[in-house]
C-alpha positions in Angstrom: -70.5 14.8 32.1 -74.2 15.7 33.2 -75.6 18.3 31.4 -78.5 21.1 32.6 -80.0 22.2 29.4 -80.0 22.4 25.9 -78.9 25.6 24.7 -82.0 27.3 23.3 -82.1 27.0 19.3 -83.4 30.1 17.5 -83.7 27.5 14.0 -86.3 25.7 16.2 -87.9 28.3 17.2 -89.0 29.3 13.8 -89.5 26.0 12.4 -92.2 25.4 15.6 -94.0 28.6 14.5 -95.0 26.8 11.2 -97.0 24.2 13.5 -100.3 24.0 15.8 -99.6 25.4 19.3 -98.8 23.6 22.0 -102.0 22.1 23.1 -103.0 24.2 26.2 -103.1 21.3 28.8 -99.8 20.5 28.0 -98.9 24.3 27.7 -99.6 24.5 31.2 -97.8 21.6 32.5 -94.8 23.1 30.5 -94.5 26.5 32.7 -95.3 23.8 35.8 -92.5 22.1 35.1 -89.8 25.0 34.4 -89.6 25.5 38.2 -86.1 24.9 39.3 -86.4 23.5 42.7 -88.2 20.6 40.5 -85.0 20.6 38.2 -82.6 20.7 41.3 -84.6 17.9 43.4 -84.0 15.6 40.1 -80.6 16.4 39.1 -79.2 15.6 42.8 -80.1 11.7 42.0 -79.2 11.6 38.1 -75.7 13.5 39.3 -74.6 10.0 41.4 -74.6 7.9 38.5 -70.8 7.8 38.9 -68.6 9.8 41.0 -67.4 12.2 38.5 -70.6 12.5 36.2 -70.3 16.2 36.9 -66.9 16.9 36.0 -65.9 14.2 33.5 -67.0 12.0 30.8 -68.4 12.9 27.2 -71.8 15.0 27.6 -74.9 13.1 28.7 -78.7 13.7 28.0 -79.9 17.0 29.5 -81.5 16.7 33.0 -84.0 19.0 31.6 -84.9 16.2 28.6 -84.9 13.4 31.2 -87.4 14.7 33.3 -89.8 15.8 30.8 -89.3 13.1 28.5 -90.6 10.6 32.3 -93.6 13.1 32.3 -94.8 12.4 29.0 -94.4 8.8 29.0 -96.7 8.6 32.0 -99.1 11.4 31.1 -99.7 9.8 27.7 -98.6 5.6 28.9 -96.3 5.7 26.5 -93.6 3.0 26.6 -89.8 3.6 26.7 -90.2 2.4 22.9 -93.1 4.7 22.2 -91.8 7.7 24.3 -89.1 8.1 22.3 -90.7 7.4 18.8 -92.9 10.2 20.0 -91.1 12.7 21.0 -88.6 11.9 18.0 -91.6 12.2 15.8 -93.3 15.5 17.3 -92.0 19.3 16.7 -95.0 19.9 19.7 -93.4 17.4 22.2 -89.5 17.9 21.0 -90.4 21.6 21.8 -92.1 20.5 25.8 -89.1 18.2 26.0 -86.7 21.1 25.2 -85.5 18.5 22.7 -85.4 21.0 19.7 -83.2 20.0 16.8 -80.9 17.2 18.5 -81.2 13.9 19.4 -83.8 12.3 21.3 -82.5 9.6 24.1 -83.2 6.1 23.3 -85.7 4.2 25.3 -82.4 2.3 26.4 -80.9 5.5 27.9 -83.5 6.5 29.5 -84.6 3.7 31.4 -81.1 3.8 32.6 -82.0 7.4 33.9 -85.0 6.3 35.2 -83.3 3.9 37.4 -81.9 6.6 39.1 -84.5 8.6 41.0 -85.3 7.5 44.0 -88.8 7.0 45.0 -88.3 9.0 48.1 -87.2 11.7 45.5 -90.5 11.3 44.0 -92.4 11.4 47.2 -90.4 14.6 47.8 -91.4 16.1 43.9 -94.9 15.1 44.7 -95.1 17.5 47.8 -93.9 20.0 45.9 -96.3 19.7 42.8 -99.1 19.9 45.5 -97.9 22.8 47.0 -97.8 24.5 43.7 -101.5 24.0 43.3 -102.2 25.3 46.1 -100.4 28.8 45.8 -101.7 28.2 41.8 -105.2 28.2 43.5 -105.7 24.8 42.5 -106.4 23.3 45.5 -107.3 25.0 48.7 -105.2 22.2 51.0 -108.1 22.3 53.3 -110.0 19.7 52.9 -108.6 15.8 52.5 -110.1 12.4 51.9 -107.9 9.3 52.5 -108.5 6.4 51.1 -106.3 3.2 49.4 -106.5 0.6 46.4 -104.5 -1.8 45.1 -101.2 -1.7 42.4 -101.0 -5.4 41.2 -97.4 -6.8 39.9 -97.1 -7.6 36.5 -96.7 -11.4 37.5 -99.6 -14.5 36.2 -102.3 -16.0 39.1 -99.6 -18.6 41.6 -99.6 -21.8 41.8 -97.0 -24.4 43.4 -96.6 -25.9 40.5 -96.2 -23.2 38.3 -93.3 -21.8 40.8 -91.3 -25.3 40.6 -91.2 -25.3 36.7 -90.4 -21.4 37.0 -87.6 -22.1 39.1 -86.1 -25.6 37.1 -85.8 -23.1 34.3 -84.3 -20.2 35.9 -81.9 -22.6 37.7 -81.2 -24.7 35.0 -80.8 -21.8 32.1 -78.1 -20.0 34.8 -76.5 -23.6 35.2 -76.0 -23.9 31.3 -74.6 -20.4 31.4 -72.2 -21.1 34.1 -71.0 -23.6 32.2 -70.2 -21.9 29.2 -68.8 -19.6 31.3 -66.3 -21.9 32.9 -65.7 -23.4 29.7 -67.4 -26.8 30.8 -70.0 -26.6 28.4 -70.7 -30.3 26.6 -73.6 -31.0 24.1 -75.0 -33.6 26.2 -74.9 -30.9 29.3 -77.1 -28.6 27.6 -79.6 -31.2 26.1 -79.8 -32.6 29.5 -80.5 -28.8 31.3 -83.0 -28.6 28.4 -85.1 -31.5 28.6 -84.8 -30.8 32.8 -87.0 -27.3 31.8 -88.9 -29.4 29.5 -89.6 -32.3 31.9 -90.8 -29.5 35.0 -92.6 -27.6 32.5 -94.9 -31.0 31.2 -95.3 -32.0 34.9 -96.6 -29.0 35.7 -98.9 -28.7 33.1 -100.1 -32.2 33.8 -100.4 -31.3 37.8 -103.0 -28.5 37.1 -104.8 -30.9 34.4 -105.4 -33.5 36.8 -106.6 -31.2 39.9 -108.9 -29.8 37.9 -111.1 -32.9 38.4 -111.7 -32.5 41.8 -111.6 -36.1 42.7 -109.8 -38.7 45.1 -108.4 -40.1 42.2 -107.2 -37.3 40.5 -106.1 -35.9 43.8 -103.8 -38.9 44.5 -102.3 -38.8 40.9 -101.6 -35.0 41.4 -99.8 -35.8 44.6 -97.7 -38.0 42.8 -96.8 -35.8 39.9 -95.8 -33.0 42.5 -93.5 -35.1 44.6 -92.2 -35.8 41.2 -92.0 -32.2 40.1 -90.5 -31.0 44.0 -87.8 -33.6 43.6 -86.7 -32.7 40.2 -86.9 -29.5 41.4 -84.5 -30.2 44.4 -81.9 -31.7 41.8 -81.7 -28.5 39.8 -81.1 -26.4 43.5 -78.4 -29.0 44.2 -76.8 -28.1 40.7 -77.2 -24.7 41.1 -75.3 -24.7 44.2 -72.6 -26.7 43.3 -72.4 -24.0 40.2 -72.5 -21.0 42.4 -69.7 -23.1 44.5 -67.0 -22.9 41.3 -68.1 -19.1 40.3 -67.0 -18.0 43.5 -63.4 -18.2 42.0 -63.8 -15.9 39.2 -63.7 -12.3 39.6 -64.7 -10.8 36.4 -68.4 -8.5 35.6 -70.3 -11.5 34.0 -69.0 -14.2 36.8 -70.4 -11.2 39.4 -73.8 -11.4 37.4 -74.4 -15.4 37.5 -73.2 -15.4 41.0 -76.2 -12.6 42.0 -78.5 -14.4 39.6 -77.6 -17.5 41.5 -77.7 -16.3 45.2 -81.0 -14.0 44.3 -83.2 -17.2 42.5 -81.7 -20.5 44.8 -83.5 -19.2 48.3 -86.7 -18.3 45.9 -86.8 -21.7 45.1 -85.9 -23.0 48.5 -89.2 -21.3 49.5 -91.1 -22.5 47.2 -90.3 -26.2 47.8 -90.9 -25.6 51.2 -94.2 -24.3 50.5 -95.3 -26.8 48.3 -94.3 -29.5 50.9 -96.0 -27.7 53.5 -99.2 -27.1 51.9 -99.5 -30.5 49.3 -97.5 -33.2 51.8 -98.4 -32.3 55.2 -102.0 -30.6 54.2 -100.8 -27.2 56.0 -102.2 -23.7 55.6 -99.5 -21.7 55.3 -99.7 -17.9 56.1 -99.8 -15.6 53.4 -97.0 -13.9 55.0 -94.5 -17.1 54.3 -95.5 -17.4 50.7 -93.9 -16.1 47.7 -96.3 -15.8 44.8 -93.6 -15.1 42.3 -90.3 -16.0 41.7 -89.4 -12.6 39.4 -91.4 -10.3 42.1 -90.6 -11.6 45.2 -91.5 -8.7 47.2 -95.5 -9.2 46.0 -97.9 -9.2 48.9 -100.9 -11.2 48.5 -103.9 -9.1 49.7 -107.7 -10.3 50.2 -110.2 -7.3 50.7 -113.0 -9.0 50.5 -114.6 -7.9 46.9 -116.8 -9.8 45.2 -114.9 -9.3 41.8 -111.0 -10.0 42.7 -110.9 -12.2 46.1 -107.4 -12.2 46.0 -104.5 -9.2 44.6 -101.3 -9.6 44.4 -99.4 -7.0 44.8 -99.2 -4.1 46.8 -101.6 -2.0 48.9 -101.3 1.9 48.3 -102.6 4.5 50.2 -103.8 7.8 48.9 -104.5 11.4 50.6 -106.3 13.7 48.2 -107.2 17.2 48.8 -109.7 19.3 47.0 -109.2 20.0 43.8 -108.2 16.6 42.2 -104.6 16.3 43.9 -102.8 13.3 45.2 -101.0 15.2 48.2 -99.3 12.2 49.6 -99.4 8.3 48.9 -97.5 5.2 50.6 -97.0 2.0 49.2 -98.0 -0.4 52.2 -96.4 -3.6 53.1 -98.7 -6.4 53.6 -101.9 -6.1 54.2 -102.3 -4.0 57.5 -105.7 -2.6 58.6 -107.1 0.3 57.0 -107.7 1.9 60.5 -104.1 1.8 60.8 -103.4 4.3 58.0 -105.8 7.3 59.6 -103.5 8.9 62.0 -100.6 8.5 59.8 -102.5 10.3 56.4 -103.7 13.4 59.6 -100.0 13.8 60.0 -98.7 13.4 56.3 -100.8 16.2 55.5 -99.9 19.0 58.7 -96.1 18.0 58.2 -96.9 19.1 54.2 -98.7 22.4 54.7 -98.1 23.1 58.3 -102.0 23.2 59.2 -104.6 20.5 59.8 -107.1 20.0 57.7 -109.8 21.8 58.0 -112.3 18.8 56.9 -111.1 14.8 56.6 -112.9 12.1 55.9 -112.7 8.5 55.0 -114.5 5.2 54.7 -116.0 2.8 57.0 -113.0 0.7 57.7 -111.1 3.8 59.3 -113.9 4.5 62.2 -113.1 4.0 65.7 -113.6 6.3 68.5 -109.8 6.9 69.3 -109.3 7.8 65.1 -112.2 10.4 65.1 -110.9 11.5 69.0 -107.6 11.7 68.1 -108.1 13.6 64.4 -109.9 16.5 66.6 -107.1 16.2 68.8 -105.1 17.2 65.5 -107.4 20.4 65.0 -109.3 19.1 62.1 -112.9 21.0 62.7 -115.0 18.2 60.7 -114.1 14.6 61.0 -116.2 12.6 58.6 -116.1 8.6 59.6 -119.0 6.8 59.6 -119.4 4.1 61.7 -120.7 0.5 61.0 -123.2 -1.6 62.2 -125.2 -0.6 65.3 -125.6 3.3 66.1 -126.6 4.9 68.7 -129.3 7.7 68.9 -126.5 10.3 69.4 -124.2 9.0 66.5 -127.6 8.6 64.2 -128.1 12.7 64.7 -124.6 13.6 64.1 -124.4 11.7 60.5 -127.2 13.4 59.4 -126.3 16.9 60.1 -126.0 18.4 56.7 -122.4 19.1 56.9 -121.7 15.4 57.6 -124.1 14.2 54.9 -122.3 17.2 52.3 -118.5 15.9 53.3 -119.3 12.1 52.7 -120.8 13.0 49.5 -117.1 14.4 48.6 -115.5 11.9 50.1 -117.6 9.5 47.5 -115.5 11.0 45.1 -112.2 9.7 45.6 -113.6 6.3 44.2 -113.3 8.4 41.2 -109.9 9.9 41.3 -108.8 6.3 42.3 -110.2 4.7 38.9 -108.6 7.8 36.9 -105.1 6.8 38.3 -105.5 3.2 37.3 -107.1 4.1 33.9 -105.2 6.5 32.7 -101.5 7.0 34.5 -101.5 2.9 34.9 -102.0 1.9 38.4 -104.0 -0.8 37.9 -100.7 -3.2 37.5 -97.2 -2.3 38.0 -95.1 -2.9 34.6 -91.7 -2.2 36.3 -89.6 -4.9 38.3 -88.6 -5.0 42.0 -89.7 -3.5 44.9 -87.9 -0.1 44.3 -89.3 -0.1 40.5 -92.8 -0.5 42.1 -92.3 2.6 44.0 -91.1 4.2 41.3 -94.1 3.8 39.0 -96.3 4.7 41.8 -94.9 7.4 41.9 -94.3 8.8 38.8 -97.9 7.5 38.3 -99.4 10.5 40.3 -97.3 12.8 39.7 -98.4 12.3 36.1 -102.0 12.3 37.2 -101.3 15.5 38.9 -99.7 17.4 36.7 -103.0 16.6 34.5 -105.4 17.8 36.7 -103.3 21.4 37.1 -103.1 21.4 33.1 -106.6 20.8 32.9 -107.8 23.6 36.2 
């Protein structure tokens, strides 16, 4: 049964006077965090865990301890592990955790918890945390700079043949299993699913060994060793799918988990076969969009934005509103990799539908100029639109830019450059460490809201 709270323990409470204060960062973040409609907007996801958790079952982990123990992990990037070794460890953070005197969670349990909140429940706890700065005085809400980055997935640089051996030895391990499974399992069977993992894995190795010469001959002997690789490759899909064939006729929980491991990784290697062929075989370029970069994080985008330093991201795009004051109002993981332009209008109207008023000043980079943005942004009621234009100006636009309060606002705007390298320093947006797309979300989100919470503990 879900719980609310611990009960308060008095036995704590003296033991904690004994020991440093709470440090006064995270003393603030503490009374932040003890409003309910935070508690309530939480507990509505954790309560659908099963459809009695409110009424039956022994007692679970405090909604209270779930959600602070999330904040600390991604205030301090803290893993599951560490988060719970820490708070276990603490008297300070088993008092901000309203732990007290009982049991911290495992990082097991609450990674299952985790699971559970939606990230449009976090987009939702977001807006509220802004909000609060405001009426904390925080933030003002009126002025806003938009701007996005990058979240890379926690997956290695792609190659063709790196993706074939990945999928022999996905395929080929849930083959073996399926075997054991069905009782079919034979020593020979498994030395032969072995050495097929072994085999893919050597090829591969020798494909990239041999294109890294760059000439005619080493290109034709690469050829060679992919066709080699795509067809062993093909093999192990055929096998798969005559595997996934006999599963169908069992019922039980770990049958149900082959046959989704099975139907989730044999179109992901399809794919990549296709791709391969395409690309090595019949010298095509194929479009970013029909790639997959990864077999484990399917869902990765692969994004060029031109910089000198990383040509090429894989991941996703993520775009940011911040208002004065330090806060993330609003964000949106992107799919693809659409035109900055694009994301103007819809970061104007994220941030009226949030505090019911334009803002009063908005600005962003180069790539979001065009007349009909800065046109329709007035249009919006926002007093000073700040978008420099690139390239060729006119006499009138080259007056405009240098009135002193457009020169001021795009000296702000500079600094959400800043706030972006803060998120992927310190609250860990510079690579996503949780799977799928819905985990990505997720530690987007939680991401600023961490970041958030720090900047109203620090104001």
């Amino acid at each position: 049964m879900l719980r609310d709270r611990y009960t308060t323990d008095k036995l704590f409470e003296e033991i904690v006077q004994l020991v440093p204060q709470m440090d006064p960062i995270l003393a603030k973040i503490d009374g932040y965090l003890d409003d309910e409609r935070i508690f309530c907007l939480i507990k509505a996801d954790l309560c659908k865990r099963c459809p009695k958790t409110l009424q039956t079952g022994r007692d679970s982990t405090p909604v209270e301890v779930i959600l602070r123990m999330l904040v600390v992990k991604r205030l301090y990037r803290y893993s599951y592990e560490e988060t719970e070794k820490y708070v276990r460890d603490s008297l300070v953070l088993r008092q901000f955790c309203r732990v007290y005197l009982h049991s911290v969670p495992d990082d097991t349990t609450l990674i299952r918890w985790a699971r559970l909140i939606r990230p449009p429940t976090l987009q939702e706890l977001n807006g509220w945390i802004s909000q609060m700065a405001v009426k904390e005085k925080v933030s003002s809400g009126r002025k806003l700079r938009t701007d996005g980055t990058v979240v890379e997935t926690n997956i290695h640089p792609p190659s063709d043949n790196r993706l074939l051996a990945d999928s022999v030895r996905v395929l080929a391990r849930t083959v073996q299993r399926v075997h054991s499974k069905l009782g079919q399992v034979t020593a020979e069977g498994q030395e032969k699913l072995a050495e097929i993992s072994r085999r893919a894995k050597r090829m591969a190795r020798q494909i990239g060994e041999t294109l890294r010469k760059r000439t005619e001959q080493a290109k034709e002997r690469g050829g060679k060793a992919y066709r080699d690789l795509v067809e062993l490759t093909q093999q192990t899909v055929e096998e798969a799918q005559q595997a996934l064939t006999l599963l169908q006729q069992q019922t039980d929980q770990a049958a149900q988990r082959l046959t989704r491991t099975l139907q989730t990784f044999i179109p992901r290697a399809e794919q990549v076969i296709d791709q391969t062929i395409r690309r090595v075989f019949q010298e095509e370029r194929v479009p970013a969009q029909q790639k997959i970069v990864s077999l484990f994080e399917a869902h990765s985008d692969i994004i060029v934005r031109g910089k000198e330093t990383r040509p090429v991201e894989y991941g996703h795009k993520v775009w940011l509103n911040e208002i004065d004051g330090g806060i993330v109002s609003h964000y949106r993981v992107l799919e693809g990799n659409p035109a900055d332009a694009k994301q103007w209008i819809p970061s104007l109207q994220a941030h009226q539908d949030q505090f019911a008023a334009p803002p009063v000043q908005a600005s962003g980079d180069r790539g979001l100029y065009s007349a009909s943005n800065e046109k329709a942004a007035y249009a919006l009621g926002v007093q000073r639109v700040i978008l420099p234009t690139g390239g060729y100006r006119s006499q009138r636009r080259k007056e405009l830019e240098h009135q002193d309060w457009f020169v001021q606002g795009r000296k702000w705007h500079a600094g959400v450059e800043g706030r972006i390298s803060v998120l992927k320093r310190a609250h860990g947006l510079g690579r996503c460490l949780n799977h799928g797309s819905t985990g990505f979300e997720q530690w987007v989100g939680w991401g600023i809201i961490a970041a958030n919470l720090a900047v109203m503990g620090r104001a």
